[in-house]
C-alpha positions, 0 to 999 in steps of 0.5 A: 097954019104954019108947022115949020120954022116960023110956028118953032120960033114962037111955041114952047113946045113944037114939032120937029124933022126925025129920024129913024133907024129902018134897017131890016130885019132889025128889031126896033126893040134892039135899038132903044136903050137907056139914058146913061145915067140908067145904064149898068155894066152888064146892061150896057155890054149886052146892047153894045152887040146890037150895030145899030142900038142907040147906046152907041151914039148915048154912051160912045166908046172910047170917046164922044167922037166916036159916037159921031162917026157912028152916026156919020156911019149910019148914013152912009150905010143907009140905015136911017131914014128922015121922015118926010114932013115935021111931027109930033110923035105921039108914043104909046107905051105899055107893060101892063100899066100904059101911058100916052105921052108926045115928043116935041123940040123945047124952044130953050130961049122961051124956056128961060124966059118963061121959067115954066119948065121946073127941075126937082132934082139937084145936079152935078157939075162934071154930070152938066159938063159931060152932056154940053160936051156931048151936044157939042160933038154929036150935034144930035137930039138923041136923049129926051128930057121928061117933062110931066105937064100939069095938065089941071084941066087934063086937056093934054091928057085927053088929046092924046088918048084920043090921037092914039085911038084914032083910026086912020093914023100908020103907028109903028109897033116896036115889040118889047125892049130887051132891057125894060120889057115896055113895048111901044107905038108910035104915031107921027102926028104931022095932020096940020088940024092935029097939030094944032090940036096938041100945040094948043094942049102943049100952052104952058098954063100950068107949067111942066115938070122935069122928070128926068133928064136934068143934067140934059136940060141944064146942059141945054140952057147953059149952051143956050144962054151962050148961043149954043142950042136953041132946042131941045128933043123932050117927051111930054105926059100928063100928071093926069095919064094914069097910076104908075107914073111915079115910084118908089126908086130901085136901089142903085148899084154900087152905094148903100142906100135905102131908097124911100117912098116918094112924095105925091106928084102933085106935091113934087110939082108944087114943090118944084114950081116954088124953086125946090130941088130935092136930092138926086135919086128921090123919085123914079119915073116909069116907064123910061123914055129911051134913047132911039125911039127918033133923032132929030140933028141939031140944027135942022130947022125944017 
């Protein structure tokens, strides 16, 4: 059964060829960091002494092109490493409350036509074109877009519980993070059989919620109606993987603001499934899918 180019071109959601950081004795909790919208000063300033922490590639300074001398850097010393065949990549994470989800490559010319990926959130215009910018310079799949599958039936949620408690899989073990706490595990799934078995879980029947990320994945259909893009790097759960998955959202540094309960999940997607967008801010994800867990470059098609 094909797992490269030809099954990317016709599924949804497909496997992809990563990288990932493999610098001894770093830390691999020293390399994550948040997306940049999640970033505060003091946050920021303190992974900027990590060498090898993905906030040089998802916030580069002073410019977007240093972020891709960065990454042009990185190679050159060695310090990545691409792993040998495609995958899903199955990614445990835990802080009490655990959650399994997989990450994928979004076919954006089958999002569009399909409209089963739903936004609920409204965005900005300068917050759209800061991320098309930066595809452009980095040509790299860095921060992924959370998507939350409706998943009725639970078939995804099923599959991946049962990966992630199968034996002979070689999980890393990332340790917790220096900035939320969470520790993660994740499994490359590249086993034709367990491919197929999450690709078949991945069927759009129900359609897919954005969670976060939505400057990310407008950026990403607006350069794939130009020609652009054609995928896009995403992190998929389940609406059925457990408590915890959505909260009450913290107070944002910096504005007056007295955040509310969210609505239920299940009314959010419904709402979103029907083209409403709530204001930014509305709901707040846990745990966050951090930049650094993998790359993938734009335009590798393996």
């Amino acid at each position: 059964m094909p797992t490269g180019p030809e099954a990317r071109s016709s599924a949804l959601l497909s496997p992809f060829a990563g990288l990932r950081v493999r610098v001894p004795p770093v830390d691999r909790g020293e390399t994550l960091c948040l997306p940049y919208d999640c970033l505060t000063p003091e946050l920021e300033e303190k992974l900027r002494r990590y060498p090898f922490n993905a906030i040089h590639l998802e916030e580069p300074k002073p410019r977007v092109i240093s972020g891709h001398k960065t990454w042009a850097s990185w190679k050159e010393q060695g310090a990545l490493e691409r792993d040998p065949e495609s995958y899903y990549l199955v990614v445990e994470q835990s802080d009490g409350l655990r959650r399994v989800g997989v990450m994928a490559l979004a076919n954006l010319a089958l999002a569009l036509k399909t409209k089963v990926i739903w936004p609920h959130e409204k965005c900005y215009r300068r917050f759209i074109d800061r991320r098309k910018v930066h595809f452009k310079k980095m040509h790299l799949h860095l921060s992924p877009i959370f998507l939350v599958a409706q998943d009725r039936q639970a078939r995804l949620a099923q599959t991946l519980e049962s990966l992630a408690a199968a034996k002979d899989l070689k999980p890393s073990v990332l340790p917790a993070s220096v900035f939320d706490g969470v520790s993660r595990t994740l499994y490359p799934i590249s086993d034709p059989g367990m491919v197929e078995e999450i690709r078949q879980a991945l069927t759009p029947q129900d359609g897919f919620l954005v969670a976060d990320g939505h400057h990310r994945f407008r950026a990403a259909l607006e350069l794939a109606r130009d020609g652009g893009l054609t995928h896009s790097l995403c992190y998929v759960t389940s609406a059925e993987s457990g408590a915890g998955l959505l909260k009450k959202h913290p107070p944002v540094p910096g504005r007056n603001n007295n955040p509310v309960e969210p609505p239920p999940l299940r009314e959010i997607i419904a709402a979103a499934q029907n083209g409403k967008l709530f204001p930014r801010k509305t709901t707040y994800f846990w745990p966050k899918v951090p930049c650094g867990l993998v790359y993938a470059e734009i335009g590798d098609n393996r």
